[in-house]
C-alpha positions as CSV (number, residue, x, y, z in Angstrom):
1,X,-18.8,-5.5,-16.6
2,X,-15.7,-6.6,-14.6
3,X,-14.5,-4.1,-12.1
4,X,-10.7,-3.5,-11.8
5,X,-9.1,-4.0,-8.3
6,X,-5.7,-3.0,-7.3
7,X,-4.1,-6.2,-5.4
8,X,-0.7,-5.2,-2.9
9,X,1.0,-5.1,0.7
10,X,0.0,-1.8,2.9
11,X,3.3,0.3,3.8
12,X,3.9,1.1,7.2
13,X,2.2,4.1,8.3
14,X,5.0,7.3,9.5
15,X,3.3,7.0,13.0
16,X,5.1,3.2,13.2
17,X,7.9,2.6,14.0
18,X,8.3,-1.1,13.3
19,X,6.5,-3.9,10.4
20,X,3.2,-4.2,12.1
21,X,0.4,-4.5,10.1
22,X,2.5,-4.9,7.0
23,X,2.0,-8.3,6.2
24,X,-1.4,-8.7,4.6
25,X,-2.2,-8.5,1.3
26,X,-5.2,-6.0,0.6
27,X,-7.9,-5.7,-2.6
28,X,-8.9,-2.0,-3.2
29,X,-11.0,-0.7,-6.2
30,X,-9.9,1.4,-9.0
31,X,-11.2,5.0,-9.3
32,X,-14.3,4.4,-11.9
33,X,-16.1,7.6,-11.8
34,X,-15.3,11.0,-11.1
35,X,-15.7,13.3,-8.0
36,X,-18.4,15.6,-7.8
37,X,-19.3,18.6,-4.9
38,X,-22.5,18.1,-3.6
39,X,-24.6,21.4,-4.4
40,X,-25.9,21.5,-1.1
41,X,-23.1,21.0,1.1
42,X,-20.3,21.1,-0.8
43,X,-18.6,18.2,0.3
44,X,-16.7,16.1,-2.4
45,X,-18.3,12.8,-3.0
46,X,-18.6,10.0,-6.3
47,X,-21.7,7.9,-7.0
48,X,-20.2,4.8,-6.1
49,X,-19.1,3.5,-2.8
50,X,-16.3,0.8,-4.3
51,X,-13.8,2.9,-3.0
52,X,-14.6,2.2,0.7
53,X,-13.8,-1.2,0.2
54,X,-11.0,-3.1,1.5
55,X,-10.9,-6.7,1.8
56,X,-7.6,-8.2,3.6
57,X,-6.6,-11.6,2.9
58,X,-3.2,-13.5,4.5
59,X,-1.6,-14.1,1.1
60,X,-1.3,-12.6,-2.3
61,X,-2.5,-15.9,-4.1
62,X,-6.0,-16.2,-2.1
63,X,-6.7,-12.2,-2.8
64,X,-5.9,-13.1,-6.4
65,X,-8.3,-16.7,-6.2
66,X,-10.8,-14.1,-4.7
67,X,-10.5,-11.8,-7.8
68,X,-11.1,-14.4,-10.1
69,X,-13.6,-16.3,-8.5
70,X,-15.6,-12.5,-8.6
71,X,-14.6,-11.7,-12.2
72,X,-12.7,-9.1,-11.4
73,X,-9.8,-7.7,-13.4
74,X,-6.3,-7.6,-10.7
75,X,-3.3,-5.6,-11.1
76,X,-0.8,-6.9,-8.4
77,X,1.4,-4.3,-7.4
78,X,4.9,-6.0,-5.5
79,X,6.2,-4.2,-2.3
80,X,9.3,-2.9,-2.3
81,X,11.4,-5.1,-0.3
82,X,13.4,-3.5,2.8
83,X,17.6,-3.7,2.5
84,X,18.6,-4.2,5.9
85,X,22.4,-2.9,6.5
86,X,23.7,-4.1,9.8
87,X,26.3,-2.1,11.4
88,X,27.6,-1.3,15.2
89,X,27.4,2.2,17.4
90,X,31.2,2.3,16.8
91,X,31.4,2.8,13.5
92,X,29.9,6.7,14.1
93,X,33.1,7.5,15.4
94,X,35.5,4.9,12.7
95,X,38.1,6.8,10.8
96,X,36.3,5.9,8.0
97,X,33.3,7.3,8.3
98,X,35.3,11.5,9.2
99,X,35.7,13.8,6.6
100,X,38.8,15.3,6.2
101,X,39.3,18.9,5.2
102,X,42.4,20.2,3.9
């Protein structure tokens, strides 16, 4: 049985402000079984522990060599890449930029 791993780029958390941390490519299980309350305590919990696992690796093609060589079946998912629009403090105040009531 091959297991099937999710292959992609972390986002950058809301506590960050800048990229840090965002540019290694990370292997994380797929859900396989359910989750179940424990009848003792309550808490939620699944019989395996696949979903604790994250393996980081610098580049998408050596998480994806790692995959194989393991037999496991990888869905890459591709990060959305940031669109970076450069502008200056002045134009908050350009003509432009006002909205004109009549």
């Amino acid at each position: 049985m091959s297991a099937a791993v999710r292959i992609f780029r972390p986002a950058k958390t809301a506590m960050q402000s800048g990229r840090a941390k965002t540019h290694t490519w990370m292997i994380e299980f797929e859900p396989t079984g359910g989750i179940h309350n424990d009848p003792l305590m309550g808490w939620p919990g699944s019989v395996g522990t696949d979903a604790q696992v994250k393996i980081k690796f610098a580049t998408k093609e050596e998480a994806l060599a790692y995959a194989e060589r393991q037999g496991w079946t990888a869905s890459v998912q591709e990060p959305a890449e940031r669109v970076f629009k450069p502008k200056s403090y002045a134009d908050n105040f350009s003509y432009r930029n006002t909205l004109v009531s009549d």
